[in-house]
N, C-alpha and C positions, 0 to 999 in steps of 0.2 A: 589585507584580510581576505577570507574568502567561503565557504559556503562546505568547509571543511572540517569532521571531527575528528582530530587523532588521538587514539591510544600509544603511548610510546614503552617499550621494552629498553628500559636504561642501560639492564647488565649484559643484554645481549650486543653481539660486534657484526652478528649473521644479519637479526631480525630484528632491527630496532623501529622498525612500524608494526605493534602486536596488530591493531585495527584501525579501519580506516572508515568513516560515518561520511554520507551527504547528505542525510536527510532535511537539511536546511535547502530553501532557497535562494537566499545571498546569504550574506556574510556573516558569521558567528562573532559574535562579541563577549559570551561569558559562558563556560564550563564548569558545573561541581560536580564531584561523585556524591552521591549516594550514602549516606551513613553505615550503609552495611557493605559495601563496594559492589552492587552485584550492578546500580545503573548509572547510569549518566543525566543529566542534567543541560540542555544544554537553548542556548538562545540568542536570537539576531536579527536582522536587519528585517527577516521576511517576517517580522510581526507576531512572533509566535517564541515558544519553551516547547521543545520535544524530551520524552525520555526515552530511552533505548537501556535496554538490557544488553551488555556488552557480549557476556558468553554468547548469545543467540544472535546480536548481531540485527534485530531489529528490535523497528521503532513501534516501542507498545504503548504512549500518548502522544499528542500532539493536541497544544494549547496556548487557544488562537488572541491573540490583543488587536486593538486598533491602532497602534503602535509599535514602535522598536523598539525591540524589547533588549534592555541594556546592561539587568545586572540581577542577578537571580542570588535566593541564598534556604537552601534547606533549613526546616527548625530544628535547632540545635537539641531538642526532646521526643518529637513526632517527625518520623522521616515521612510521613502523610503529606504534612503544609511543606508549601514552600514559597516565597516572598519575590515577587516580581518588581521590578522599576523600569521605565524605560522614556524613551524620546519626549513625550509630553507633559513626562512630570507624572503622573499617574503609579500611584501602589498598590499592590496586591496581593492577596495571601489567598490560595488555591487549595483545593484539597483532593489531592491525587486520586483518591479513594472515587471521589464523589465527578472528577469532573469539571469541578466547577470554580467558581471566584467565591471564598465565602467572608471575608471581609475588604474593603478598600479606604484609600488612603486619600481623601482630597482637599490637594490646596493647590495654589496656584504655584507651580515650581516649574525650573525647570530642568531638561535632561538628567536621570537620573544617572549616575556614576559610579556609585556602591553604597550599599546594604547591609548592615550586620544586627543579628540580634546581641542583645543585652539582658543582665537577670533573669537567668534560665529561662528564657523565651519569651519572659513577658513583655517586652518591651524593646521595639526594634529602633536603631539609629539610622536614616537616609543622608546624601549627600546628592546634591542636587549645584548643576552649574550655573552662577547669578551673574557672568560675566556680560550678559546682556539685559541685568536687572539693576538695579541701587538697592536691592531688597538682602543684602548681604547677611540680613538674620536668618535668612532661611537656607543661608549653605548647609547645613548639621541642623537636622529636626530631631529630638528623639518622641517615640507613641508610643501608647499605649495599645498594644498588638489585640483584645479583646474590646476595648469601647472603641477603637478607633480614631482618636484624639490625640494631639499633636500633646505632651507634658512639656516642650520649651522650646522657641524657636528662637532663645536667645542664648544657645551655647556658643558659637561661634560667631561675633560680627564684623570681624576683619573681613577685607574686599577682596578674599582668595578662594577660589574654588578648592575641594579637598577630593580628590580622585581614589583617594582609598582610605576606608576605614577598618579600623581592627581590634577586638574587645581583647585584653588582656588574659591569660589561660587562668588565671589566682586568683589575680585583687581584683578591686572592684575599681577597675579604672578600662578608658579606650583610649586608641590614637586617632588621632588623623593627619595621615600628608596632607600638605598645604603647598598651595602652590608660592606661597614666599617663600617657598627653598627651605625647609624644617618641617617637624615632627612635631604637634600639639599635642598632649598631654591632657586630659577630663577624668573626672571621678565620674565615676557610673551610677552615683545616689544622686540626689535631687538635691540641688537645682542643678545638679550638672556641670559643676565648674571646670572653667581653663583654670590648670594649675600655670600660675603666671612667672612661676620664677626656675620652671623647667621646662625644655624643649631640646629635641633633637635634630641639630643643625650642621654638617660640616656637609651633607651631600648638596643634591642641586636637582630641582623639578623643572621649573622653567617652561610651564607649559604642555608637558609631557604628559603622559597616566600614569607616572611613575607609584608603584606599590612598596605595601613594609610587610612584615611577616613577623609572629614573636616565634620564639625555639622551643620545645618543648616543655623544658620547664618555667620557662617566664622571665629566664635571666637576660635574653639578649633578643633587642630588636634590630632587624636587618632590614635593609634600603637598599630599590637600587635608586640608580642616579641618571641625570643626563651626560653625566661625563667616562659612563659606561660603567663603571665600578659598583661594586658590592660594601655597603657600607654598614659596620657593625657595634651597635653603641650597647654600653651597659643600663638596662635599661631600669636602674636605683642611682646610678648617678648621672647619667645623660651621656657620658663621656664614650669617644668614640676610642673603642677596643682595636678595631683594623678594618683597614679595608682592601678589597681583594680586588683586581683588573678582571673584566670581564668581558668586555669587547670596546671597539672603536666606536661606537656608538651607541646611545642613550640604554639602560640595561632597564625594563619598564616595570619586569616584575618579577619577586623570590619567593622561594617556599622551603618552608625547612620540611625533611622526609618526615612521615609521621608515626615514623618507629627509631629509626635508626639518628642516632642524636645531631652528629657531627656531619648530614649528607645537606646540602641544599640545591635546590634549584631554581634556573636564572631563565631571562627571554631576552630580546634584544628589540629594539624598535624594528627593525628588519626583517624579523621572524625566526631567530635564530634561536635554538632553545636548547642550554648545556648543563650536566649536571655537577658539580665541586663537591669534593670532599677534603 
C-alpha cells in the first residue's frame, strides 16, 4: 500500500491513469465515490478521511480521527453522512456539511474491517477482527444509526473474522465473507438470523481481505479468492455458476460496473488491478 489515490481510465490504451491524488500521508486503505460522482472519499493510515473533488483535482475536507482509519461508507440516502471505522475499534457517522462527528459508535472491538448500511439507512452492520479476543459475538454488530445502540451482537458467533460485508440490492438479506472459506448468508430484519442451511463455499479466504460484490440485478454473487480466481454463485441457490482465472495470486477484491451488466472488476494481493468482461 501506499499514500496513493488513483482514478483509472479502463477504456483508454493511451491514458489509463485519468488522476493521480496524494493527499494522504501513509497509506490508503479504503476509497468510495460519491453518490453523484463528482468526489472521492478516501482514508488511511495518517488518521484521517479526505474528500477531493476529482474534476478540480483538490482536496476540499479533510477529517481528522485519533486513529486509522480503515473503512468508510457514504449514506446510501444523504451523500452528507458518511460512516467511518477504523484501527481501535471506534464508529462514526460525520456530517460533511457541518464538519464534524455527529453521532458515535462505542464498544470495545476491535479493528474495524467494513461497514455497510442496512434498511435504507437506518441501521448500519460493522465487522470488526476478534482474532485477538474470545469475544467472537462481536465480529458482525448490527445499530441502530440514530440512538446509537448496538440491536444484536449475536449475529455471527463463529471464531472467524468477516472482511467484507454486503447488503443485498432487493431482499432483505446481507452477506459476509468469512474467513472459514465461504459466504454467510442473514436476513436484514430482526433478530438477524444466519440462514443455516445456505452458504457460499467453493472459493478460499484464508486469511486474506478477500471481498464479494452482488451484480446489478441481485442474481449473482461474485468472490474473489486466495487461489486467484473469480468465483461466481447463484445467489437463490448457492450453487457456484463459474469461475474465471484471474491472477497467480490471491484475487482480494470485485466490483461489478455499475451500469453496464456483464463488466467486472478485480485487484490482486500485489496490486494489480484488471477489468473482465
Amino acid at each position: 500500500m501506499d499514500n496513493f489515490v488513483y482514478i483509472w481510465n479502463v477504456w483508454s490504451e493511451q491514458h489509463k491513469k485519468a488522476r493521480v491524488f496524494s493527499f494522504h500521508n501513509a497509506a490508503v486503505k479504503d476509497v468510495r465515490w460519491s453518490p453523484q460522482g463528482q468526489f472521492i472519499l478516501s482514508c488511511g493510515y495518517d488518521c484521517s478521511s479526505r474528500l477531493v473533488d476529482v474534476e478540480k483535482g483538490m482536496e476540499t475536507q479533510n477529517f481528522t480521527e485519533d486513529q486509522a482509519v480503515t473503512a468508510i461508507k457514504f449514506h446510501p440516502h444523504n451523500s452528507n453522512l458518511f460512516l467511518s471505522g477504523g484501527s481501535k475499534g471506534l464508529l462514526k457517522l460525520w456530517d460533511i456539511r457541518a464538519g464534524k462527528v455527529v453521532h458515535e459508535y462505542v464498544r470495545r472491538l476491535g479493528p474495524i474491517l467494513d461497514v455497510e448500511f442496512i434498511n435504507d439507512g437506518k441501521q448500519f452492520i460493522s465487522s470488526s477482527d476478534v482474532s485477538q479476543t474470545n469475544l467472537s459475538e462481536n465480529s458482525l454488530i448490527v445499530w441502530d444509526v440514530s440512538r446509537e445502540v448496538p440491536l444484536s451482537n449475536q449475529v455471527y458467533v463463529e471464531a472467524y473474522t468477516c472482511p467484507c460485508v454486503r447488503c443485498h440490492p432487493f431482499e432483505p438479506s446481507f452477506v459476509a465473507q468469512s474467513n472459514g472459506n465461504y459466504i454467510a448468508i442473514f436476513s436484514n430484519k430482526r433478530p438477524f438470523r444466519l440462514d443455516k442451511y445456505k452458504r457460499y463455499e467453493s472459493h478460499g479466504v484464508f486469511g486474506f481481505p478477500v471481498k464479494c460484490c452482488f451484480n446489478l440485478d441481485g442474481e449473482i454473487l461474485a468472490s474473489g479468492s486466495s487461489d486467484g480466481e473469480i468465483y461466481f454463485y447463484s445467489v437463490r441457490s448457492s450453487n457456484l455458476v463459474k469461475k474465471v482465472k484471474a491472477y497467480n495470486q490471491p484475487c482480494t477484491d470485485v466490483a461489478f460496473h455499475p451500469v453496464i451488466p456483464n463488466v467486472i472488476a478485480c485487484c490482486s494481493w500485489g496490486g494489480e488491478v484488471s477489468v473482465i468482461e
